[in-house]
N, CA, C and O atoms as a MOPAC input file, in Angstrom:
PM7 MOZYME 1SCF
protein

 N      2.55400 1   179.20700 1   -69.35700 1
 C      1.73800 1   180.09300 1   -70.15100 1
 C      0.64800 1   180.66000 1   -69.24200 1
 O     -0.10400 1   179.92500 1   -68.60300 1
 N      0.58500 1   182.09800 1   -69.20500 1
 C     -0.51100 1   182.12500 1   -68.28600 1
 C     -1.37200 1   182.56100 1   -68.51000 1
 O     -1.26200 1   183.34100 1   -69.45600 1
 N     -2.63800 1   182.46100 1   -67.97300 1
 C     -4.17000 1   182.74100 1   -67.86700 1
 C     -4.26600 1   183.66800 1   -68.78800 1
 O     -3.25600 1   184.35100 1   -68.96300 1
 N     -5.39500 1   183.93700 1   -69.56800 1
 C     -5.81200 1   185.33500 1   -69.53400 1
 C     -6.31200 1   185.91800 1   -68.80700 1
 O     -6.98800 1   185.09300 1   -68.19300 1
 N     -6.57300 1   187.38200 1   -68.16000 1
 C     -6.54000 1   187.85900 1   -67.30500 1
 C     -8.77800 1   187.69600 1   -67.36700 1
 O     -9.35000 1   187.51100 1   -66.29300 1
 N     -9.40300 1   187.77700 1   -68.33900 1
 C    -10.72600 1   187.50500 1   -68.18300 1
 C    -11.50900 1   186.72200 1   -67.35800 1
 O    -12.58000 1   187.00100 1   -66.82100 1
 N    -10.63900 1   185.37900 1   -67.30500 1
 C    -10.83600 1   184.27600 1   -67.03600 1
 C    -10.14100 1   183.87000 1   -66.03700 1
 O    -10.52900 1   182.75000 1   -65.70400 1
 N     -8.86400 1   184.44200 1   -65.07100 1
 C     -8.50300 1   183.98400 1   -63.82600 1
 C     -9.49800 1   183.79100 1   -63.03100 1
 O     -9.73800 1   182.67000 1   -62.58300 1
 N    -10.23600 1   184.87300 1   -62.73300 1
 C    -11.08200 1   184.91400 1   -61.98100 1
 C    -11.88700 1   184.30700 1   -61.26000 1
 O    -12.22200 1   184.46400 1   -60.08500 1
 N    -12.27000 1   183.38100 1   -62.27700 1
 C    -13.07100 1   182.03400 1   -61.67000 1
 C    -12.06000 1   181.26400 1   -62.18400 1
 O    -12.43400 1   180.89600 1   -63.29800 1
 N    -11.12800 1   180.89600 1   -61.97400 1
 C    -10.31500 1   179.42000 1   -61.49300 1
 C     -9.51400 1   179.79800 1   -60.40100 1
 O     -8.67000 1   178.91300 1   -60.26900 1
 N     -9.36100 1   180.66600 1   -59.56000 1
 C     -8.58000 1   180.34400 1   -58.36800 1
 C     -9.34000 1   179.51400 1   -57.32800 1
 O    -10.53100 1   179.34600 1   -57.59000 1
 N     -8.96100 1   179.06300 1   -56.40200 1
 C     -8.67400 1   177.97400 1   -55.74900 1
 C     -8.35800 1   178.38700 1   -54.35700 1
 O     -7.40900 1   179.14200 1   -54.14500 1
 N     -9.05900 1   177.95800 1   -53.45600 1
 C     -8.75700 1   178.75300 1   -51.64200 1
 C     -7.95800 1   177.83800 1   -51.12900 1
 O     -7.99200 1   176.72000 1   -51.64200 1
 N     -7.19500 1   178.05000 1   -50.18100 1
 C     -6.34300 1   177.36900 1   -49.57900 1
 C     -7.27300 1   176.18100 1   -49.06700 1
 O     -6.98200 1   174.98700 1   -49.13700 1
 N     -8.33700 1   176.67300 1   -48.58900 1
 C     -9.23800 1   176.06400 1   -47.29300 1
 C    -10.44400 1   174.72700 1   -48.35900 1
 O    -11.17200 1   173.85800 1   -47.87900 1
 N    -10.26500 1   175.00100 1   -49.54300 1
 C    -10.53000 1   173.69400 1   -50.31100 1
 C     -9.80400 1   172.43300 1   -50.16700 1
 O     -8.77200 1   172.13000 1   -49.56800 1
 N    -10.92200 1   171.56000 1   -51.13500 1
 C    -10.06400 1   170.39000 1   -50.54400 1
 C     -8.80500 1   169.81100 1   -51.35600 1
 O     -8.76300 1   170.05800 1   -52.56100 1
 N     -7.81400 1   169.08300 1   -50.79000 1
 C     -6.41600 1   168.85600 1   -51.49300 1
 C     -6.59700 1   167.94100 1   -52.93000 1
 O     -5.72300 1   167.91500 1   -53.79700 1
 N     -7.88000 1   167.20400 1   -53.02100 1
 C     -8.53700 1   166.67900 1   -54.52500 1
 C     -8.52700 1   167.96200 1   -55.19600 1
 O     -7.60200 1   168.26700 1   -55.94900 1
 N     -9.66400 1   168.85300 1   -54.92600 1
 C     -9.76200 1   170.36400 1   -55.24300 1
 C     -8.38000 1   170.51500 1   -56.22100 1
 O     -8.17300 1   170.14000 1   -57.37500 1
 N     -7.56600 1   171.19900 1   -55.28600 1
 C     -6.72900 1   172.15900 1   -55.75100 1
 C     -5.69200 1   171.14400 1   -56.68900 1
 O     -5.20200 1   171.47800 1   -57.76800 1
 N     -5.47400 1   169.74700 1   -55.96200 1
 C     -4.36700 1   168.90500 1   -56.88000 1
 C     -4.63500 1   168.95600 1   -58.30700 1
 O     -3.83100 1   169.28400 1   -59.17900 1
 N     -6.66700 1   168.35800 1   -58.56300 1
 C     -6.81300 1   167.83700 1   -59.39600 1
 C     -7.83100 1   169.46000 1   -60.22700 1
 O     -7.37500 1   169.57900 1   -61.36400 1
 N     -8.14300 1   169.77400 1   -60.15500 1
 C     -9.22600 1   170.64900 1   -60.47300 1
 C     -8.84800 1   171.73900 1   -61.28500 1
 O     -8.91900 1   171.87000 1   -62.50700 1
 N     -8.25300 1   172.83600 1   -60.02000 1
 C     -7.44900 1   173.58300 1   -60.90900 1
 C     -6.05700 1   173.36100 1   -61.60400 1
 O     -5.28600 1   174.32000 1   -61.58400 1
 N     -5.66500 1   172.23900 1   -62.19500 1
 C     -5.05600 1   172.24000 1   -63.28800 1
 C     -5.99300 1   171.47700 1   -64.40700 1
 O     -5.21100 1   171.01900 1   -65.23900 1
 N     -6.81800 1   171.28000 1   -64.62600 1
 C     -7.59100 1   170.99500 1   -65.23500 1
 C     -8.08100 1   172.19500 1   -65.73900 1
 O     -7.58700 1   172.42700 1   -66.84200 1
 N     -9.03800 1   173.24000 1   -65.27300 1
 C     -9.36500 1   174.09900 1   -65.74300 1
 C     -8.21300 1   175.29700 1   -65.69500 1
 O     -8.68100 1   176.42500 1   -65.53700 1
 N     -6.83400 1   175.20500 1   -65.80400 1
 C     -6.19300 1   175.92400 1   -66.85700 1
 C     -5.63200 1   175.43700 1   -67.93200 1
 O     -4.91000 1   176.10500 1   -68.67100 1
 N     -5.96400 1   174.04200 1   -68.13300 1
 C     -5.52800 1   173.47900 1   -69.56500 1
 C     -6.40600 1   173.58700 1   -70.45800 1
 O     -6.16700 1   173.71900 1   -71.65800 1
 N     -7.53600 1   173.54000 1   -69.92800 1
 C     -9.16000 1   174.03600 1   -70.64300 1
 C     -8.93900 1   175.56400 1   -71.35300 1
 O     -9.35000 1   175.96400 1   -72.44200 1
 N     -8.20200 1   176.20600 1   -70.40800 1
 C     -8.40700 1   177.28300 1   -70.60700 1
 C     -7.47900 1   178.30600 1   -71.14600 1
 O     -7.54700 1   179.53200 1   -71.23500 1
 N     -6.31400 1   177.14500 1   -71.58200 1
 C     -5.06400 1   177.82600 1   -72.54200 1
 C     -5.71600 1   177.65000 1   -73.99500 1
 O     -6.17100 1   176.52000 1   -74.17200 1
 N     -5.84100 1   178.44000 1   -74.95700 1
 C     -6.02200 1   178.07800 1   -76.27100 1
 C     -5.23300 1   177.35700 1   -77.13300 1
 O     -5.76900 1   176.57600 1   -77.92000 1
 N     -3.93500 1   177.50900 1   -77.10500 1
 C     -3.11600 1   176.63600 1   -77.65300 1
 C     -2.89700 1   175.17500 1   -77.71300 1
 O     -2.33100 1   174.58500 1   -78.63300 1
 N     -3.43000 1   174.61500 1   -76.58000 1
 C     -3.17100 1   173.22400 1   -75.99200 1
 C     -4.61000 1   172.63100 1   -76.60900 1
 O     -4.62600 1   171.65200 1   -77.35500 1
 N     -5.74100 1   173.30700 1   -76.22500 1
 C     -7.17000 1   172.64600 1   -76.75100 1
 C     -7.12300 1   172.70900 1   -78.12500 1
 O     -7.93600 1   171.93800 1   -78.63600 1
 N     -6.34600 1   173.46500 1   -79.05800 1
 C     -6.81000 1   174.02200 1   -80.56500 1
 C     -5.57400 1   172.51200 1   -80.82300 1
 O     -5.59900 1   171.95800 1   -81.92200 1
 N     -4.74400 1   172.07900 1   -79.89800 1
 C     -3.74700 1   171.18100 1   -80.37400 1
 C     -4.44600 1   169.79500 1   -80.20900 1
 O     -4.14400 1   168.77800 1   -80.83400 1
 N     -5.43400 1   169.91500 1   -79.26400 1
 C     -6.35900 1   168.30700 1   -79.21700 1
 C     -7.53100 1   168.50400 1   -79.91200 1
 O     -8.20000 1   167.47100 1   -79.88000 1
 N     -7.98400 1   169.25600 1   -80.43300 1
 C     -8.62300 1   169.13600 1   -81.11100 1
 C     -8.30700 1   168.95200 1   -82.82700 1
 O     -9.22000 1   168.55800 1   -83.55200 1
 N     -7.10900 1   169.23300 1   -83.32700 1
 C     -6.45100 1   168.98000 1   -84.36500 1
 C     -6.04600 1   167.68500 1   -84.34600 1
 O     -5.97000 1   167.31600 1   -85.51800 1
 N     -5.65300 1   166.53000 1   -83.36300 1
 C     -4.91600 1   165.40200 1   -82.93100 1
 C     -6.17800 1   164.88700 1   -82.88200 1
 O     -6.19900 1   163.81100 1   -83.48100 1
 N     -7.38700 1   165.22900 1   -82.36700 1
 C     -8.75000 1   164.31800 1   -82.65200 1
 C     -9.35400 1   164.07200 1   -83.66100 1
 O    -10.12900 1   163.14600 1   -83.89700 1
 N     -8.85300 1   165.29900 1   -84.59500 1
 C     -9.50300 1   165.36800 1   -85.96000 1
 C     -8.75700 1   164.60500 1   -87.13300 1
 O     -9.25900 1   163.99400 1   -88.07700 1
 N     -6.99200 1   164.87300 1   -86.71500 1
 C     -6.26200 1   164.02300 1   -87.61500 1
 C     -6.72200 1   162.12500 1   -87.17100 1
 O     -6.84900 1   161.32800 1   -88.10000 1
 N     -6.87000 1   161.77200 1   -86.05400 1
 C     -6.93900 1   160.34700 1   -85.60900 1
 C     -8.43400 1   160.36100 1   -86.34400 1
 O     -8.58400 1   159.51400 1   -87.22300 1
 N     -9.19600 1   160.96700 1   -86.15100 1
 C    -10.67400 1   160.30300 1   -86.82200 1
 C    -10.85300 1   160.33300 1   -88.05200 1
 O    -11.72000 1   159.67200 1   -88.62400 1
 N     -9.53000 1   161.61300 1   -88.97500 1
 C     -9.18400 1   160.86900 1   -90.53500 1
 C     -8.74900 1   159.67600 1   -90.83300 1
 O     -9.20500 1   158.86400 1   -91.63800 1
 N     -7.21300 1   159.56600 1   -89.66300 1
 C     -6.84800 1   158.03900 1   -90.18900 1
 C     -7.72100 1   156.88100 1   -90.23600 1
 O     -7.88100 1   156.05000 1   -91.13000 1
 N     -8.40100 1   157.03000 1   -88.77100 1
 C     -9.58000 1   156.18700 1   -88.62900 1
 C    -10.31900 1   155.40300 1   -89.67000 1
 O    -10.25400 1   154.22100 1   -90.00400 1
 N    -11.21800 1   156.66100 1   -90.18200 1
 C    -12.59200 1   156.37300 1   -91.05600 1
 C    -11.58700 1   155.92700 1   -92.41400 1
 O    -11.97600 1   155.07900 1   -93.21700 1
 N    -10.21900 1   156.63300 1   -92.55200 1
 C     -9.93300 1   155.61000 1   -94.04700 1
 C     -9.15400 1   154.66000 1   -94.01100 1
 O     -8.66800 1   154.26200 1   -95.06900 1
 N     -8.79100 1   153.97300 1   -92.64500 1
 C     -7.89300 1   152.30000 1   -92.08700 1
 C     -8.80800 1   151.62300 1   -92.60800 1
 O     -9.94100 1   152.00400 1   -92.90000 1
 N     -8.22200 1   150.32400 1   -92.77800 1
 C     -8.66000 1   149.13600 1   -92.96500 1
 C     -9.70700 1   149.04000 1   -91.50300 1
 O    -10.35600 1   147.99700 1   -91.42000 1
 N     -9.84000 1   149.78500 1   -90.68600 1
 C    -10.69100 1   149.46900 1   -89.67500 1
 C    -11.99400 1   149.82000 1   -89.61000 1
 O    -12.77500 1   149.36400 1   -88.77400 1
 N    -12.50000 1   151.25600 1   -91.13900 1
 C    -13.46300 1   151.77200 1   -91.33400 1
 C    -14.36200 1   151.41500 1   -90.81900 1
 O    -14.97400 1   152.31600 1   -90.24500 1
 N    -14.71500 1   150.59300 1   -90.75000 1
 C    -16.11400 1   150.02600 1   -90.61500 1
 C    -16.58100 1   150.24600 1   -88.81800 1
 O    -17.54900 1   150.85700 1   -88.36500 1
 N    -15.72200 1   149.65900 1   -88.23800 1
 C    -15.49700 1   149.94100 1   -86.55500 1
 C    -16.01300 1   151.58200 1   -86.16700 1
 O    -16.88400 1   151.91800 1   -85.36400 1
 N    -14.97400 1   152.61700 1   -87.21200 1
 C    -15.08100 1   153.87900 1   -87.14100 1
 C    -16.95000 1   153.89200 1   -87.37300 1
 O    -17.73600 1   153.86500 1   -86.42600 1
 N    -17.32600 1   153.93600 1   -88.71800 1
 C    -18.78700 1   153.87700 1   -89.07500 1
 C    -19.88300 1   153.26900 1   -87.79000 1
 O    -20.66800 1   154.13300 1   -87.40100 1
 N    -20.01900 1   151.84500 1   -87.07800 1
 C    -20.31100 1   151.83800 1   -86.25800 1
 C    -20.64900 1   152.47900 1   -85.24300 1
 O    -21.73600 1   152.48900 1   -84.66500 1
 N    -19.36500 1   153.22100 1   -84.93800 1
 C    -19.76200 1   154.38500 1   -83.88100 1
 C    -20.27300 1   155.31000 1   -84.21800 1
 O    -21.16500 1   155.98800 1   -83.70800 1
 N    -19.94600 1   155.35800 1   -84.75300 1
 C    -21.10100 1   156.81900 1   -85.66900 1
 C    -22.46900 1   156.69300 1   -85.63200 1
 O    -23.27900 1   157.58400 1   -85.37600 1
 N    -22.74500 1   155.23200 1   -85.97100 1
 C    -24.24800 1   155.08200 1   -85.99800 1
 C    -24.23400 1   154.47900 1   -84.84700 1
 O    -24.95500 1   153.48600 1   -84.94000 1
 N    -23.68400 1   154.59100 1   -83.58100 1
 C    -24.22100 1   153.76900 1   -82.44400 1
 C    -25.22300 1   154.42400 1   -82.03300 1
 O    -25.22700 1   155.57500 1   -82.47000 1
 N    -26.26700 1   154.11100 1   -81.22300 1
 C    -27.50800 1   155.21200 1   -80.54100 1
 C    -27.12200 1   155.14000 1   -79.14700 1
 O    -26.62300 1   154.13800 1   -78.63400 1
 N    -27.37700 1   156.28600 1   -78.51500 1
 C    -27.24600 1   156.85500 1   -77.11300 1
 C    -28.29500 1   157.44000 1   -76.99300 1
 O    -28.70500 1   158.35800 1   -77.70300 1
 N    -29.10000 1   156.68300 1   -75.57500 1
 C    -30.30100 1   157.53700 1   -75.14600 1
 C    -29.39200 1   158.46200 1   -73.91200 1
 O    -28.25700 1   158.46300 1   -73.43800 1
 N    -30.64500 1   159.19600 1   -73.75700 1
 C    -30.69900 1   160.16000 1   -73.13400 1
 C    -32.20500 1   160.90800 1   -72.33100 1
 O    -32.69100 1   161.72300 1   -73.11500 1
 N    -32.89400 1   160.83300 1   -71.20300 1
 C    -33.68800 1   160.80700 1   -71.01500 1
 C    -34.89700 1   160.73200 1   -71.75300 1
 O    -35.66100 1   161.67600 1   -71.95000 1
 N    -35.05900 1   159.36400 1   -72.22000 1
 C    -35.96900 1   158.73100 1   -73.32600 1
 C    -35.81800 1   159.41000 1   -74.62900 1
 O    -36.82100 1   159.43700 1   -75.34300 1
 N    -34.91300 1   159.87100 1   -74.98700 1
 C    -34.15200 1   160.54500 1   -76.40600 1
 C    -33.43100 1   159.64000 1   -76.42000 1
 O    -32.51900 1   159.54300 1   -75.59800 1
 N    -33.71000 1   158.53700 1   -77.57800 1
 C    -32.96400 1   158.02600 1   -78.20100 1
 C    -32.13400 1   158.36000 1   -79.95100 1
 O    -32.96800 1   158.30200 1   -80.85500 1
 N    -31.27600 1   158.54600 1   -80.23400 1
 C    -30.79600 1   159.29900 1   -81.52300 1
 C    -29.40500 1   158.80200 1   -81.66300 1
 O    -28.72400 1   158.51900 1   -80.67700 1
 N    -28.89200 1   158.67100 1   -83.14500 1
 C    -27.16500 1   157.97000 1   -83.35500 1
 C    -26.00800 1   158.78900 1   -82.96000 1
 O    -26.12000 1   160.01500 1   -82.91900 1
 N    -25.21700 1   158.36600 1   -82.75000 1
 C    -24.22800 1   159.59300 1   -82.19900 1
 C    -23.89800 1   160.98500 1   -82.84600 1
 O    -23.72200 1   162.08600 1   -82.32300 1
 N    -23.86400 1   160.42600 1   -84.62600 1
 C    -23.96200 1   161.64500 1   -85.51200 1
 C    -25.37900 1   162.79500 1   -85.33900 1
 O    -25.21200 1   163.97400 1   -85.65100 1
 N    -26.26800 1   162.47700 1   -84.99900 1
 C    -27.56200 1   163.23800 1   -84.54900 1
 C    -27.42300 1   163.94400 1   -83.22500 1
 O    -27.98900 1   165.02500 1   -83.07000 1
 N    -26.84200 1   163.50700 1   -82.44000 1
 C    -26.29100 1   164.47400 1   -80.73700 1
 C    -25.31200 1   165.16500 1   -81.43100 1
 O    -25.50100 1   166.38000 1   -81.37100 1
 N    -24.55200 1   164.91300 1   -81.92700 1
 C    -23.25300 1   165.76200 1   -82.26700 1
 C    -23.95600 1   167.14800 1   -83.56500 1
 O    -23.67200 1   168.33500 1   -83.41200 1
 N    -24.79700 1   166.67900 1   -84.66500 1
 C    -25.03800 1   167.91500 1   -85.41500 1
 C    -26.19500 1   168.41400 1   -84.44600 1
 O    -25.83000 1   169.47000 1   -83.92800 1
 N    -27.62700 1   167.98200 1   -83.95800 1
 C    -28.39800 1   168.65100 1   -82.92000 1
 C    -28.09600 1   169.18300 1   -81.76700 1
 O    -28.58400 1   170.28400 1   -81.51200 1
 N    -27.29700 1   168.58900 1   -80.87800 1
 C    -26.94700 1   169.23000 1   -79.45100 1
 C    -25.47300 1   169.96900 1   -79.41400 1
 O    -25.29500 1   170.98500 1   -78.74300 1
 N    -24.61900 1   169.46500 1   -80.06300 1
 C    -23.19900 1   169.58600 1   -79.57200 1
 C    -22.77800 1   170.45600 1   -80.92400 1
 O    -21.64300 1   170.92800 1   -80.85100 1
 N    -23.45000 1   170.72100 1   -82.05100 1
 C    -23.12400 1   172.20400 1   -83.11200 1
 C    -24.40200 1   173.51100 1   -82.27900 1
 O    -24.35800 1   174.69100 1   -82.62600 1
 N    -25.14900 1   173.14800 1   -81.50000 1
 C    -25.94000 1   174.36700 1   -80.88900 1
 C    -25.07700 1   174.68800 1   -80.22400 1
 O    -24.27100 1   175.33800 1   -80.89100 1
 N    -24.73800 1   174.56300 1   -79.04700 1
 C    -23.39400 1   174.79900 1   -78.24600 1
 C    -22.49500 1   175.18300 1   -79.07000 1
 O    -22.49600 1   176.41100 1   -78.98500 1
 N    -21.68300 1   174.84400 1   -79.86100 1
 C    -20.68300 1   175.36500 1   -80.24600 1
 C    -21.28000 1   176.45400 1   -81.13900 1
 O    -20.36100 1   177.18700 1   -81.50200 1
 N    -22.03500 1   176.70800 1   -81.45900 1
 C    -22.58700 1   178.09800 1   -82.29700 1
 C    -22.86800 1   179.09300 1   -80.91500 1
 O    -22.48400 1   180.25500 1   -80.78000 1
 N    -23.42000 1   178.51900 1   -80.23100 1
 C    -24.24300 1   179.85000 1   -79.14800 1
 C    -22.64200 1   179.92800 1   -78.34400 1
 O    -22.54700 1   180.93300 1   -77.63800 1
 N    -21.63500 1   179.20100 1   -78.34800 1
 C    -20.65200 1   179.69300 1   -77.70600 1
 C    -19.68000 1   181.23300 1   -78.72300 1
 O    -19.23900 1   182.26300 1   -78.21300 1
 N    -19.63700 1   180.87900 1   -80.00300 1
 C    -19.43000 1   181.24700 1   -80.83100 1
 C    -19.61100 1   182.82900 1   -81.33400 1
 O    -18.95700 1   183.75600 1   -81.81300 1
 N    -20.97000 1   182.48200 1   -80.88500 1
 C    -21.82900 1   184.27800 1   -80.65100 1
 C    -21.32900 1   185.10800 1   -79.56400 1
 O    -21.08000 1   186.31400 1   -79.57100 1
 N    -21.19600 1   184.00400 1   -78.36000 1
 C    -21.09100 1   184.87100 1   -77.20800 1
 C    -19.52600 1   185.16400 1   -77.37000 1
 O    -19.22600 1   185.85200 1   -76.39500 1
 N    -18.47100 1   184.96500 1   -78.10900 1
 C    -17.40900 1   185.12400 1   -78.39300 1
 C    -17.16400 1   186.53500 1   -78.66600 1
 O    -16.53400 1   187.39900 1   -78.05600 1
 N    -18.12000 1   186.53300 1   -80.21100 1
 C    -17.94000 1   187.81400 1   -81.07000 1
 C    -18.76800 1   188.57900 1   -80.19300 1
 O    -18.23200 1   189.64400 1   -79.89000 1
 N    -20.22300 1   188.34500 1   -79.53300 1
 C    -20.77000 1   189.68400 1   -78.70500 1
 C    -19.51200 1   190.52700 1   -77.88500 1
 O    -19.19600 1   191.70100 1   -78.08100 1
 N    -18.91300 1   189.60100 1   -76.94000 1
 C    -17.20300 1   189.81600 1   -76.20200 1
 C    -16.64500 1   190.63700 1   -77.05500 1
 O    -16.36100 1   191.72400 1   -76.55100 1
 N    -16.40400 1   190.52300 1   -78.08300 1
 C    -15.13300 1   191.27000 1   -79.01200 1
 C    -15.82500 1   192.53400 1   -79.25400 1
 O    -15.25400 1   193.60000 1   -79.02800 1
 N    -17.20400 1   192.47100 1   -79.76800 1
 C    -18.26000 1   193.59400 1   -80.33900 1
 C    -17.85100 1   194.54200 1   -78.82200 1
 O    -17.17300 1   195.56800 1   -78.85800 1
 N    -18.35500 1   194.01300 1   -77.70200 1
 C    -18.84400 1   195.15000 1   -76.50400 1
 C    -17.39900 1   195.63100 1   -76.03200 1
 O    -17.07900 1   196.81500 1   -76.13300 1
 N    -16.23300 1   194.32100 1   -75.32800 1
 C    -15.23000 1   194.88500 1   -75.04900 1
 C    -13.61100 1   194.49300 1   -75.62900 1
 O    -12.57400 1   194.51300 1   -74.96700 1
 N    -13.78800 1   194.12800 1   -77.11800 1
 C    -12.61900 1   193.67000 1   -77.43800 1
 C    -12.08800 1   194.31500 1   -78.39500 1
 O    -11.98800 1   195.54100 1   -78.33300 1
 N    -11.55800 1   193.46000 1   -79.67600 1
 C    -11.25000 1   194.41600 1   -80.85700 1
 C    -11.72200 1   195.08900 1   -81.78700 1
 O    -11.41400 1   196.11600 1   -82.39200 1
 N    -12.71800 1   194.16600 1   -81.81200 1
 C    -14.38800 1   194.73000 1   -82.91100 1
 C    -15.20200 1   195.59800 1   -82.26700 1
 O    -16.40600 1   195.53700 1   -82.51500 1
 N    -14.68300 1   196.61300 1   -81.27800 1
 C    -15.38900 1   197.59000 1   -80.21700 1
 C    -15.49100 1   198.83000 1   -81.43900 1
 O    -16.49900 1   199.42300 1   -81.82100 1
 N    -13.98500 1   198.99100 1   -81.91700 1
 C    -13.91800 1   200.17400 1   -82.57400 1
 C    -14.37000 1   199.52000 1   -84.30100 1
 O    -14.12200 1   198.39400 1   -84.73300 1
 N    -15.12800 1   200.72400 1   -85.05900 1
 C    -16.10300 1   200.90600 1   -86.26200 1
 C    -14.98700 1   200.03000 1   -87.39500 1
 O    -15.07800 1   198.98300 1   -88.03600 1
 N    -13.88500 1   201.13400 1   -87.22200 1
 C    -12.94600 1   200.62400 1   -88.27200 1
 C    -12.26500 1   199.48500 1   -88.07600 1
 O    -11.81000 1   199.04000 1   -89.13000 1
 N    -12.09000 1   199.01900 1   -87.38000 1
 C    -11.47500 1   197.78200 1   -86.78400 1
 C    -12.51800 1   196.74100 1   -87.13400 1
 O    -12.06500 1   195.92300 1   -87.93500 1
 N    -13.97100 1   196.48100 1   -86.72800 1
 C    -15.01900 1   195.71900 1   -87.41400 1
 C    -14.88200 1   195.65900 1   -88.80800 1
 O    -14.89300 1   194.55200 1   -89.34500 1
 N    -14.73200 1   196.87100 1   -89.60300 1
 C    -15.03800 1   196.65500 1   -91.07100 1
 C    -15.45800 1   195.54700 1   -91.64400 1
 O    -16.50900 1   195.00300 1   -91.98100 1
 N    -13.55400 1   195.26500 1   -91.65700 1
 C    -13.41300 1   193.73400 1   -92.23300 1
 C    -14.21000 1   192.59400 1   -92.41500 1
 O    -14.81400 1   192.06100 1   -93.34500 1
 N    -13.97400 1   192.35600 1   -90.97800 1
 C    -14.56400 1   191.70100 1   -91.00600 1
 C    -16.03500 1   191.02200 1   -90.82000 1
 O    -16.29400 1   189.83100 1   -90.64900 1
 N    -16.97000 1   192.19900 1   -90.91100 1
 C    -18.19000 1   192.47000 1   -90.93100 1
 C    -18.97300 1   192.58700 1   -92.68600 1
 O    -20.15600 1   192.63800 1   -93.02200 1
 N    -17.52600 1   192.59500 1   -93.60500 1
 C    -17.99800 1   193.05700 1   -94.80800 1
 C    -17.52800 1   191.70300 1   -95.30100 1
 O    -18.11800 1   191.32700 1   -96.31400 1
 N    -16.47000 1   190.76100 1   -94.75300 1
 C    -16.06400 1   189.45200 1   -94.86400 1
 C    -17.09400 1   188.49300 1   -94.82400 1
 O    -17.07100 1   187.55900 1   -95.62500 1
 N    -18.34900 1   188.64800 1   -93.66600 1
 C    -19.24700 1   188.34700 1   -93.59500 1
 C    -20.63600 1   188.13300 1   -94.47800 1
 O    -21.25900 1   187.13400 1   -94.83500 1
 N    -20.80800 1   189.49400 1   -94.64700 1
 C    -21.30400 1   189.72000 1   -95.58900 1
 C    -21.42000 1   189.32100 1   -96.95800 1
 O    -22.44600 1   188.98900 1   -97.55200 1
 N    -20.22600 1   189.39400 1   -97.39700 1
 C    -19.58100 1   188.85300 1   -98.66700 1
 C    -19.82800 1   186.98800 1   -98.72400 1
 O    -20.29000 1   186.34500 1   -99.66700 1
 N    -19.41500 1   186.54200 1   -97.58000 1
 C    -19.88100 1   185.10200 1   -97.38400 1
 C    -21.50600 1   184.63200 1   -97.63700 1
 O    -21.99200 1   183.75000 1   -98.34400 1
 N    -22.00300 1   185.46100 1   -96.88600 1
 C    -23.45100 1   185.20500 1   -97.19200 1
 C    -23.95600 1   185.56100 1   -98.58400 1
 O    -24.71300 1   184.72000 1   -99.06800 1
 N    -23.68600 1   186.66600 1   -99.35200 1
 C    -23.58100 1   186.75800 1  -100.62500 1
 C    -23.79900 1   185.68600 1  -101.54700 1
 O    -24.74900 1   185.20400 1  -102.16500 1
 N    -21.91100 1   185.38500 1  -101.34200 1
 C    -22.14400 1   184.29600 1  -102.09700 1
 C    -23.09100 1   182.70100 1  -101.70000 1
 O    -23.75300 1   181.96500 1  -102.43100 1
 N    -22.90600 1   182.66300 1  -100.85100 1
 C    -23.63800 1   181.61700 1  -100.66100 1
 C    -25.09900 1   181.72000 1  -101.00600 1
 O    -25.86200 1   180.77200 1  -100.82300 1
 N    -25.35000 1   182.47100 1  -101.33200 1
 C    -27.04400 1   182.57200 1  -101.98900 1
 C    -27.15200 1   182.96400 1  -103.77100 1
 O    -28.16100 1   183.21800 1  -104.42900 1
 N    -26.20400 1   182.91800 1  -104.05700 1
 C    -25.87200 1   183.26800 1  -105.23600 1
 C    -25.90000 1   182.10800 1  -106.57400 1
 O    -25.57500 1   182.46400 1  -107.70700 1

């Protein structure tokens, strides 16, 4: 499956790197960087942490959840890094997605946005409703 053409760019790899480099590296960042394969571990992480939390093992699952991880004298439970640090990231990645589509993708052209700009809209709507 190959690259998208956006994103080759920065994963090639010089001859004159090192053989860790090129063995281990760049195939790493094109598995990162296929959508299909990540949207498939991330579905396989999400189905295992259903079975999880409702096994007879629940409780193990819960644990981790509330385990605490510091972090340069930030101490907080794992559920608190994951909705504070790790949903900012995935939102500000999120934006910079649709800015991409807005400046040079499909949502460039008026009519082509509509949709889903009025989809939007309509969401927020209701949600205040």
């Amino acid at each position: 499956m190959p690259i998208p053409p956006r994103t080759y760019g920065a994963l090639q790899v010089r001859l004159r790197e090192s053989l860790v480099t090129r063995a281990f590296v760049l195939p790493i960042q094109r598995f990162i960087h296929i959508q299909g394969i990540s949207s498939i571990a991330l579905l396989a992480a999400a189905v295992i942490a259903l079975l999880w939390a409702n096994s007879p093992w629940h409780d193990s699952y819960h644990h981790v959840w509330e385990m605490e991880l510091t972090l340069s004298r930030l101490r907080l439970p794992v559920h608190e890094w994951i909705n504070d640090a790790l949903m900012a990231i995935f939102f500000f990645l999120v934006g910079m997605e649709i800015k991409h589509e807005i400046v040079h993708g499909e949502l460039a052209d008026v009519r082509r946005a509509a949709l889903p700009v009025f989809g939007a809209l309509g969401g927020i709507a209701v949600q205040f409703v």
